[in-house]
Backbone as a ProteinNet text record, in pm:
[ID]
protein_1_A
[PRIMARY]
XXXXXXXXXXXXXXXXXXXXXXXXXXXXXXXXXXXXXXXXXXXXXXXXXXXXXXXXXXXXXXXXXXXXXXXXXXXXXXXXXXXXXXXXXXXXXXX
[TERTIARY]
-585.4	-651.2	-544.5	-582.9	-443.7	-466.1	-552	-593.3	-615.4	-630.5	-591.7	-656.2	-827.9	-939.3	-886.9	-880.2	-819.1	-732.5	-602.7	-528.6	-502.5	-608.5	-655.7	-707.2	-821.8	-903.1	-843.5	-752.5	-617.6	-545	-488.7	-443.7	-521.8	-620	-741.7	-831.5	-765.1	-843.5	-720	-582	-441.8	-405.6	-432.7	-433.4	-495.8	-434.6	-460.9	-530.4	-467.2	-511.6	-558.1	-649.1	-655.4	-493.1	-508.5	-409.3	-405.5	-279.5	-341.5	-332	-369.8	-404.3	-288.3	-204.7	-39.8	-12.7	-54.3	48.8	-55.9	-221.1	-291.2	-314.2	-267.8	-248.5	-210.4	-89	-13	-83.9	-221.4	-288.9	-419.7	-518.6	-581.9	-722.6	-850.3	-902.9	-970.5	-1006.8	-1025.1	-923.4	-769.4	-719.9	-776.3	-779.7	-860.6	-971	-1075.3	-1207.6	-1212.5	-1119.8	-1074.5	-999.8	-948.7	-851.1	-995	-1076.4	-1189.5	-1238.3	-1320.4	-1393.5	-1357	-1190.6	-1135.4	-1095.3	-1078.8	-1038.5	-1186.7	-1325.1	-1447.6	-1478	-1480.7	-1493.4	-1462.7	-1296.6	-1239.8	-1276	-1300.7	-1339.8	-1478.7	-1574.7	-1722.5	-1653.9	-1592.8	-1545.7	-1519.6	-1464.5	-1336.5	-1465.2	-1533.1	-1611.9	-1748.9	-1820.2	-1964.2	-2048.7	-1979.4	-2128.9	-2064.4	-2199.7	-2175.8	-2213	-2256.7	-2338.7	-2204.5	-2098.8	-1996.9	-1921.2	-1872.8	-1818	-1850	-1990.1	-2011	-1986	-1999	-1970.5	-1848.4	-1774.5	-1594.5	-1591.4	-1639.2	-1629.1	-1672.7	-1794.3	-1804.8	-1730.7	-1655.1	-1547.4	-1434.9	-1401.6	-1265.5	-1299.6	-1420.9	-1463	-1411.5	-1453.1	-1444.8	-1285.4	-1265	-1095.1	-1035.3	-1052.8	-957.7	-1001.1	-1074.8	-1133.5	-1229.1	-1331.9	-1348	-1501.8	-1531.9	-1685.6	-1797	-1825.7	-1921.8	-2034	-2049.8	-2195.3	-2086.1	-2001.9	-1963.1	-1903.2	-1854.3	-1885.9	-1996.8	-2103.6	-2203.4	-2286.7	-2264.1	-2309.3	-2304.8	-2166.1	-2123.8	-2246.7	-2307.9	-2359.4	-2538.2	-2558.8	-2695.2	-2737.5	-2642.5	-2617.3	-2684.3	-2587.2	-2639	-2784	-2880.3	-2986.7	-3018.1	-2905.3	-2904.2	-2902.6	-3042	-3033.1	-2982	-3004.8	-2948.8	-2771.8	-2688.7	-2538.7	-2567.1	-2692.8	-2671.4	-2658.9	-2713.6	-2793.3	-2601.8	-2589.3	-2468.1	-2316.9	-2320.4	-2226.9	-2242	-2349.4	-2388.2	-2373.4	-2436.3	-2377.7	-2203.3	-2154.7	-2031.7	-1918.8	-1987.8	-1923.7	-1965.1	-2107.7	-2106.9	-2086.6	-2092.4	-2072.2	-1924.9	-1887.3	-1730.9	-1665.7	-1558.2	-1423.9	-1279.5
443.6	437.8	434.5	528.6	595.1	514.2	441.8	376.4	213.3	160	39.4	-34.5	-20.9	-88	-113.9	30.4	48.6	-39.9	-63.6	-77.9	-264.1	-297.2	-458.1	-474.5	-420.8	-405	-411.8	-316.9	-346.7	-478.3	-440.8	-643.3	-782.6	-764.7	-875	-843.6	-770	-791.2	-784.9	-823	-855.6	-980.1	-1035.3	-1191.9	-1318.9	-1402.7	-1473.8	-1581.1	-1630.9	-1695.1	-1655	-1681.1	-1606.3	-1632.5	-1552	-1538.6	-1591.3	-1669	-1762.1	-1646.6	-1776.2	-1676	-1586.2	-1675.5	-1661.8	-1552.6	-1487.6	-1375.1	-1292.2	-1317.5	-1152.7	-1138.9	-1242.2	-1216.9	-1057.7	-1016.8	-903.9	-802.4	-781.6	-666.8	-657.6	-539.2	-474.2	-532.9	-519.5	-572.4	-494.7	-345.1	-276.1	-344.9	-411.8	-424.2	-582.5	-664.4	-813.5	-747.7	-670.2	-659.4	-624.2	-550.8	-478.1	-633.4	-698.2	-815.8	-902.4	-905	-1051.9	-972.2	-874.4	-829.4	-794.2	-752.7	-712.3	-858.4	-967.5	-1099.6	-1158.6	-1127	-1212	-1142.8	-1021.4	-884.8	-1004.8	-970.3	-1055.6	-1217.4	-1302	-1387.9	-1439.1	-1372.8	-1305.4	-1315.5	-1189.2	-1168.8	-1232.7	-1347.1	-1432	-1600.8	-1596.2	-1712.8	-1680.8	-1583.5	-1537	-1572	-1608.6	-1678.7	-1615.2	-1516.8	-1437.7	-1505.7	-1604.5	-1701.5	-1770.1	-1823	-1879.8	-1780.4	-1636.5	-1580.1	-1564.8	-1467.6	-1481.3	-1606.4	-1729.5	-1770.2	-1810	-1792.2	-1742.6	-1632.3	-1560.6	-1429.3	-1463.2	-1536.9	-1608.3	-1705.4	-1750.2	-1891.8	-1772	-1640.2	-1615.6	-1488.7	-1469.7	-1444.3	-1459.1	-1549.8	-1639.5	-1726.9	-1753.1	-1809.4	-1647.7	-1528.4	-1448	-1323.1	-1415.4	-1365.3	-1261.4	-1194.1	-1083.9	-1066.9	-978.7	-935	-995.8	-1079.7	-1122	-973.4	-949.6	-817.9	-741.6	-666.2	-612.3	-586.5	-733.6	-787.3	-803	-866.7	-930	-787.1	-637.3	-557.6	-489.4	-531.1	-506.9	-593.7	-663.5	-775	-692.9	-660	-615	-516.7	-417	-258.7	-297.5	-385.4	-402.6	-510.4	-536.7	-590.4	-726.7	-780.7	-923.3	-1005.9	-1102	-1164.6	-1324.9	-1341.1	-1496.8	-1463.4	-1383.6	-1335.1	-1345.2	-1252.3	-1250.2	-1391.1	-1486.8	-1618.1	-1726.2	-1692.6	-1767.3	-1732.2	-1601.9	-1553.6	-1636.9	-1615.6	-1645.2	-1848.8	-1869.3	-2045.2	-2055.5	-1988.8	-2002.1	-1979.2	-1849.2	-1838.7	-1977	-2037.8	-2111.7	-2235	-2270.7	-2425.7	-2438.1	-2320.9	-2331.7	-2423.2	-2449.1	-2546.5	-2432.1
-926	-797.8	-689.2	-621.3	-520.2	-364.9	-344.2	-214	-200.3	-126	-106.1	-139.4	-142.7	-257.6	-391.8	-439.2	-585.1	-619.5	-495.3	-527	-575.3	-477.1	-465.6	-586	-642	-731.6	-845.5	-900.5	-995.1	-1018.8	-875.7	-830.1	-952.6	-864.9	-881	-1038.8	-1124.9	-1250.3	-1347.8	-1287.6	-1376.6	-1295.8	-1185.3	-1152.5	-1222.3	-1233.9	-1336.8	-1284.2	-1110.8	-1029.3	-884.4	-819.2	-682.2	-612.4	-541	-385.8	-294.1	-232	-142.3	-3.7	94.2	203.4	275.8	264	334.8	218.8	101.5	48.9	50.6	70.3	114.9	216.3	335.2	485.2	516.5	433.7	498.2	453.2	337.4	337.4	441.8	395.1	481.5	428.2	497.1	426.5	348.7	297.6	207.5	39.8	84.3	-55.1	-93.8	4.5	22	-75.2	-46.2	-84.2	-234.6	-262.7	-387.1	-463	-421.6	-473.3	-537.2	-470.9	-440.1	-533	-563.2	-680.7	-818.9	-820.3	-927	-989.3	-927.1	-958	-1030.6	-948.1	-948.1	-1093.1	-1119	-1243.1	-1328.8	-1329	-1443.1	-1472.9	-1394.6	-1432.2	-1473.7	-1397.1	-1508.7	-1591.2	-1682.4	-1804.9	-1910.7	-1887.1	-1942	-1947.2	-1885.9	-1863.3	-1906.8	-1905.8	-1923	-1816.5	-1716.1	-1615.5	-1496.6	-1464.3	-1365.1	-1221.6	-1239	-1100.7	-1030.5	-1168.6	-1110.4	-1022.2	-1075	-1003.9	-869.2	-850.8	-744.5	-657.4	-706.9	-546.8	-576.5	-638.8	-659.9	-576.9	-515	-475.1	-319.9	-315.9	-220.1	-119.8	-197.6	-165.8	-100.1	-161	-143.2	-44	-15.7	73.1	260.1	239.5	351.2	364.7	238.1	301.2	332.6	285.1	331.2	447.2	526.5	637.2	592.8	513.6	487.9	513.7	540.5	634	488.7	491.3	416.7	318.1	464	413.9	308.1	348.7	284.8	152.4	114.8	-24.1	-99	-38.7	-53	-136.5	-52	-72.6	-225.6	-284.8	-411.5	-495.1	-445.1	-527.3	-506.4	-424.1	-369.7	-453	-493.3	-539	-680.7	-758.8	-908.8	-906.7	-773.8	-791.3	-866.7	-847.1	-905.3	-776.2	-732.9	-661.6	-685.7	-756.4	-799.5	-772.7	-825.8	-788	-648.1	-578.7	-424.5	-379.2	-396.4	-371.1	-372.7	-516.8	-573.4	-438.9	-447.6	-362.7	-141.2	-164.3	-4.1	15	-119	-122.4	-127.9	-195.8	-220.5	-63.6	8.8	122.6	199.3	199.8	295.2	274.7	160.5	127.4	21.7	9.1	-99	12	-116.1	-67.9	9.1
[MASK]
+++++++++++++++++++++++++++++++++++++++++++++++++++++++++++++++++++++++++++++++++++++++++++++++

């Protein structure tokens, strides 16, 4: 993946831990968006509980400034509202 989603996206499903804010400060937020889902992917994965991610996805959301909807939207697409639900608690009530 030749673009900066991709390139986040890559990132974030060979990260082991999220990113703090101070080292994805210096990207864009297309690679942020790609980081937050390729990270949330993998940890679904690795855990089986897709509710946690989302508002893992939710939480990292919002610490790394990133347009809510537009994440949120990844979550809308595959028609899982409880993920929608999980994700929107996580932006607003995460740590």
């Amino acid at each position: 993946m030749e673009n900066h989603f991709g390139k986040g996206l890559m990132a974030g499903l060979k990260a082991r831990e999220a990113d703090s804010v101070s080292k994805v400060a210096r990207f864009c937020s297309d690679y942020k968006r790609g980081f937050v889902l390729g990270f949330t992917y993998r940890l679904s994965e690795q855990t089986g509980d897709r509710q946690r991610a989302a508002w893992e996805a939710g939480v990292l959301t919002r610490r790394y400034s990133l347009d809510k909807e537009s994440v949120a939207d990844f979550f809308k697409e595959a028609h899982a509202d409880v993920a929608v639900k999980c994700f929107l608690a996580g932006y607003e009530k995460g740590y």
